[in-house]
C-alpha beads as a LAMMPS data file, in Angstrom:
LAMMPS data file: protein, C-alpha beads

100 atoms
99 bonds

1 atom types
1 bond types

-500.0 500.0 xlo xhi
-500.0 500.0 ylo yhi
-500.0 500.0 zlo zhi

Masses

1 110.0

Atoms # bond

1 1 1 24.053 -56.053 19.314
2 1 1 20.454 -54.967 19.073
3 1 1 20.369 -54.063 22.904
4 1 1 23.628 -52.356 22.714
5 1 1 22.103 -50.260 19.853
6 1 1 18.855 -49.763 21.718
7 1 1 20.864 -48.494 24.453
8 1 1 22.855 -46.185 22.500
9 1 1 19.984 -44.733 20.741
10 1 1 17.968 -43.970 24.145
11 1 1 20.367 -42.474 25.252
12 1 1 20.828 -40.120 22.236
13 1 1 17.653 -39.244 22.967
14 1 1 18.004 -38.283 26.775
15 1 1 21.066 -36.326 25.840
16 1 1 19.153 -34.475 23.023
17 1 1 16.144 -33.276 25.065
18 1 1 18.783 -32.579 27.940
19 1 1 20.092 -29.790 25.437
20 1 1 17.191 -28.423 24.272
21 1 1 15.612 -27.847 27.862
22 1 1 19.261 -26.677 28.764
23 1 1 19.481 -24.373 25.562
24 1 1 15.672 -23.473 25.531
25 1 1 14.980 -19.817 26.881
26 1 1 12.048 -18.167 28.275
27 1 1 10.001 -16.342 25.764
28 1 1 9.245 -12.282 25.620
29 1 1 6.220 -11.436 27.583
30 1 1 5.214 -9.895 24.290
31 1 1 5.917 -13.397 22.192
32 1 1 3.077 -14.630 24.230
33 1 1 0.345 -12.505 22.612
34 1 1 -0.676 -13.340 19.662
35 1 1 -1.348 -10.943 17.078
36 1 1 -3.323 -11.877 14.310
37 1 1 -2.298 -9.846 11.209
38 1 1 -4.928 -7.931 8.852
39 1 1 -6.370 -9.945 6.192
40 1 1 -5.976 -8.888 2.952
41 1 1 -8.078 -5.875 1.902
42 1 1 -9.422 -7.338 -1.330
43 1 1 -12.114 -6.121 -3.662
44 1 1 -15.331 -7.912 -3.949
45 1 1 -16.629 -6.614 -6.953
46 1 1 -13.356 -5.598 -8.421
47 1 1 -15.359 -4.968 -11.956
48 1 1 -17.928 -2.605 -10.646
49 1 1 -15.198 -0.641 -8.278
50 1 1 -13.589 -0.097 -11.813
51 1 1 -16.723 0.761 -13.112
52 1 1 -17.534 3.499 -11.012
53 1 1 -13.861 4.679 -10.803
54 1 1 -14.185 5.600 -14.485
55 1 1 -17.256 7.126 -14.163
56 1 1 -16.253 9.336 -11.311
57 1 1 -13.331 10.427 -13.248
58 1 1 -15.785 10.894 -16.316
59 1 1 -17.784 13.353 -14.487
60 1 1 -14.557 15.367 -13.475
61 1 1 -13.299 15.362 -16.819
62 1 1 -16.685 16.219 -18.608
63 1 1 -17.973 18.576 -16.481
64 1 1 -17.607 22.221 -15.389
65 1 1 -17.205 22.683 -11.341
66 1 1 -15.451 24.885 -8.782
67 1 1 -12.034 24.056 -7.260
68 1 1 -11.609 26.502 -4.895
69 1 1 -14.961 29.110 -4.285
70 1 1 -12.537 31.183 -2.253
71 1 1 -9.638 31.871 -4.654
72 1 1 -12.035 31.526 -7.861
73 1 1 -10.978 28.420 -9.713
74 1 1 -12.751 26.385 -11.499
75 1 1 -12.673 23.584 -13.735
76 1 1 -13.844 22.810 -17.260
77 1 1 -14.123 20.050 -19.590
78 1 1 -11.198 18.569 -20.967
79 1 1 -12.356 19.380 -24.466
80 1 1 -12.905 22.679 -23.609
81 1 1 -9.961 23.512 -22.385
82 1 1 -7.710 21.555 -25.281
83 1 1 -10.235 24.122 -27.251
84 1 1 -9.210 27.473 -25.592
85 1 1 -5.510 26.341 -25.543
86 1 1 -5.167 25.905 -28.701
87 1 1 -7.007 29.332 -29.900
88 1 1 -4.788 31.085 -27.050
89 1 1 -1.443 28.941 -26.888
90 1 1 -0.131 28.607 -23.851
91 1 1 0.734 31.392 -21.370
92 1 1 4.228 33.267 -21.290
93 1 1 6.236 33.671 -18.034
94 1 1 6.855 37.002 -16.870
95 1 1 10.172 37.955 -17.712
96 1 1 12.861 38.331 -15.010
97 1 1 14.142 41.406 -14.142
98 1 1 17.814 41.937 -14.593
99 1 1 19.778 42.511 -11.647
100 1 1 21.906 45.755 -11.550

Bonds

1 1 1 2
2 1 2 3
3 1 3 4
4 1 4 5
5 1 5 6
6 1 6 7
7 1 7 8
8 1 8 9
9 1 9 10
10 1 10 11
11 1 11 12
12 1 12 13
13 1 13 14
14 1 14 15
15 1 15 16
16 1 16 17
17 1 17 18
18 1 18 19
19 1 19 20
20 1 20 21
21 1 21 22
22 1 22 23
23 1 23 24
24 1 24 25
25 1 25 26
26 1 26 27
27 1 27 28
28 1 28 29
29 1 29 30
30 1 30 31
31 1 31 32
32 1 32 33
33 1 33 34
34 1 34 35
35 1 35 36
36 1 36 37
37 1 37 38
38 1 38 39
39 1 39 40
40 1 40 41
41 1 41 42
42 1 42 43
43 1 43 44
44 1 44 45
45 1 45 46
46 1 46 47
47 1 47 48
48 1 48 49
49 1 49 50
50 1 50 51
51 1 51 52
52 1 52 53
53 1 53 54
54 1 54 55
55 1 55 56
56 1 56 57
57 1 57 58
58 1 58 59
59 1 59 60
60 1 60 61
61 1 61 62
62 1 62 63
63 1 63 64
64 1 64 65
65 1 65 66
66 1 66 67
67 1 67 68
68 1 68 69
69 1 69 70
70 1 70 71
71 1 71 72
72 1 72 73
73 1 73 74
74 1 74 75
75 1 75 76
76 1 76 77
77 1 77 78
78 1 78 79
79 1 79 80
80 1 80 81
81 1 81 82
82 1 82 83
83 1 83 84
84 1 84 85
85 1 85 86
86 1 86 87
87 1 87 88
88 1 88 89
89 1 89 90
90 1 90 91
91 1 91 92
92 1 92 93
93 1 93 94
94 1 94 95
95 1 95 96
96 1 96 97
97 1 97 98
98 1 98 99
99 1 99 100
């Protein structure tokens, strides 16, 4: 009983790596070139990039600086400008004309 088993089971075997040669196909030219993928772009001083973040945006807020030279616009301090728009209110649209 044990050889006929032993038989049996060796020849399971042959008959399952017959299939997978027989199902197996050859591989894309470009499966064979292996592309690593990018790490992860991770901070390494998360804490200080945060840091200087809200600084940066501290010194655009809080500061008085040109947009655009060309066209004349320029920026002002957030308190500054709450300041004006509240003395002036905000400023009404141009009324449309009517069409006759």
């Amino acid at each position: 009983m044990v050889v006929a088993v032993f038989l049996v089971v060796l020849w399971m075997f042959d008959d399952f790596a017959a299939d997978v040669a027989r199902h197996n196909k050859p591989l894309s030219p470009l499966a064979e070139t292996q592309q690593i993928p990018a790490g992860p772009l991770l901070q390494v001083t998360p804490h200080a990039d945060l840091k200087a973040f809200r600084a940066s945006e501290h010194a655009v807020l809080h500061s008085y600086g040109w947009i655009d030279p060309k066209a004349g616009i320029v920026r002002i301090p957030i308190g500054r400008a709450m300041k004006l728009l509240a003395e002036r209110g905000l400023p009404m649209p141009a009324p449309k004309a009517k069409p006759s």
